[in-house]
Structure formats: C-alpha cells, structure tokens
C-alpha positions as CSV (number, residue, x, y, z in Angstrom):
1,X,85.0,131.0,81.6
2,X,85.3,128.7,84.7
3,X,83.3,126.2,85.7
4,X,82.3,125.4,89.3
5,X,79.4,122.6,89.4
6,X,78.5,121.4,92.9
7,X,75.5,119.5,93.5
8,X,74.7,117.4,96.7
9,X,72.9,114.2,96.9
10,X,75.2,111.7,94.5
11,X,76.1,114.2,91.6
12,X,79.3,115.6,90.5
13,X,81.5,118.4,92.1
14,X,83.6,119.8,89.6
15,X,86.6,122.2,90.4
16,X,88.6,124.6,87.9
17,X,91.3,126.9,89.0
18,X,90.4,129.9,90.7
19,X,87.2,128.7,91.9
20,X,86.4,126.5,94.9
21,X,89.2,124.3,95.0
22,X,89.9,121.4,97.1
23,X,93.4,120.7,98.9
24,X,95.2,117.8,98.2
25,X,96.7,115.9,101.4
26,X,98.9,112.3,101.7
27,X,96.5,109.9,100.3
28,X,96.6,106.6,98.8
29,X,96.7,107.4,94.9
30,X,94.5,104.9,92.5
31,X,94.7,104.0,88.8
32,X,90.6,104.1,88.1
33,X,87.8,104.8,89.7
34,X,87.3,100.7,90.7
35,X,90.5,101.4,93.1
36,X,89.7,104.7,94.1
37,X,86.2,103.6,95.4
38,X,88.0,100.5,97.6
39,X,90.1,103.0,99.2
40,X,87.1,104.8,100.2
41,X,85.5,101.9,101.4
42,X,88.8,100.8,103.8
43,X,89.4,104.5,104.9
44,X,85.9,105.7,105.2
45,X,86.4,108.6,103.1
46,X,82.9,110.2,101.5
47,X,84.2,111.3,97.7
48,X,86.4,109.8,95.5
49,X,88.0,112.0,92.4
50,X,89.9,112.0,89.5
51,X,92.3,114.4,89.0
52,X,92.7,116.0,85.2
53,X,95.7,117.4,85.4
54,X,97.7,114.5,87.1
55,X,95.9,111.7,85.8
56,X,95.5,110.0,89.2
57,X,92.2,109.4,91.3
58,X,92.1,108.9,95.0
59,X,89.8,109.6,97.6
60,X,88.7,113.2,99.8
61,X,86.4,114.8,102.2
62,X,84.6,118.1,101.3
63,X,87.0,120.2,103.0
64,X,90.4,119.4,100.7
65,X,91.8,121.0,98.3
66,X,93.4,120.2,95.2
67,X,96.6,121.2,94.5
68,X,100.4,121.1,94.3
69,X,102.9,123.7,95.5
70,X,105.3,124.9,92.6
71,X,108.5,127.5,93.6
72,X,106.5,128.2,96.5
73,X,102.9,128.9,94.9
74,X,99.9,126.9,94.9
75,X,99.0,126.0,91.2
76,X,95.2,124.8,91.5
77,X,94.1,121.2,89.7
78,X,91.0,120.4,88.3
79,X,89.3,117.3,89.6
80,X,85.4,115.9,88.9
81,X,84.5,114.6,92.9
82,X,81.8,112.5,93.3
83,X,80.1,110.5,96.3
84,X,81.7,107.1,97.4
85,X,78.4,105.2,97.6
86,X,78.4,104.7,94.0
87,X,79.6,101.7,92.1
88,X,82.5,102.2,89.9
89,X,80.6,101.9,86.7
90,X,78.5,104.7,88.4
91,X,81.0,106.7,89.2
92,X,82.2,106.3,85.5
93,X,78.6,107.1,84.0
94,X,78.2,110.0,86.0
95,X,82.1,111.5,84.8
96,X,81.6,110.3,81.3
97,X,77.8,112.1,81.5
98,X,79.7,115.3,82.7
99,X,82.2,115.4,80.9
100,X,79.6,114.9,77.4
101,X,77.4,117.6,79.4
102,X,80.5,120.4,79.7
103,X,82.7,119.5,76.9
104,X,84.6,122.9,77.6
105,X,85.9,121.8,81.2
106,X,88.0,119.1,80.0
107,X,89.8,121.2,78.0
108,X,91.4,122.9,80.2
109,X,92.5,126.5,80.7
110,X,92.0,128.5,77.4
C-alpha cells in the first residue's frame, strides 16, 4: 500500500510512486540535508528533500515533481520534502522521526 503524507505548517511531505508526485527540474544537487538547506537559503526555494531512490537531496517548490525519464517513460521517485526554515538537525529529526513513524515507506516498492 502507498503512502502519501502531506502536512503543512513544518512537517514532512512524503511521495511514493503513483501518488502525488513532485517533478524533478535542473537543480543544484546536495550531499545532506546541511547543504541542501544552504541552497535553499541562496536560491529562495521553500522545501528541501532527499531523494530515496537516488540518494541525493536538493531543494523544490510545491509544484515539482520527482522523477526521471527512462526509454521515454517517467519512472516516479520517492522523496521525504520538508520546509526550508528548519535547521539541518531539524530537518534530520523530523526524517529520522518519519522514517521510525512509517518503517514500510523506506522500503520501497514491495
């Protein structure tokens, strides 16, 4: 079963395939939620993410989608988004809280 979480006011948006998804678009790619949250900062961007599938984290408005185009198809990525305004060790609580909270969406497609 899919998971879609979204919750305003500083929690965690959560994406799974097939489910509100969020478009990936050129952006400067970061190794940790420290980096992804200076990016934010210099580009004025209102969520930062990490991707699960790719490994990467980065920065997005509400309106993207993530993503990659494979042969021509869009293959959907699972990413945890969550408000700039946090510090990074925030922004790690809050994914580490989540994850411990939905053990099952980590894991991937079944």
């Amino acid at each position: 079963m899919g998971l879609d979480k979204e919750r305003r006011e500083g929690e965690v948006i959560a994406r799974r395939p097939g489910l509100n998804i969020r478009e990936r678009v050129m952006m400067a790619a970061a190794k940790s939620w420290k980096e992804a949250k200076e990016i934010a900062e210099r580009e004025a961007e209102e969520l930062v993410f990490h991707n699960f599938d790719t490994g990467e984290y980065g920065t997005c408005s509400r309106s993207k989608r993530f993503g990659c185009y494979r042969k021509g198809e869009f293959i959907e990525e699972r990413c945890i988004c969550i408000p700039a305004k946090f510090t990074a060790d925030e922004l790690e609580e809050k994914e580490k809280k989540f994850l411990e909270e939905n053990p099952e969406w980590g894991k991937g497609e079944e």
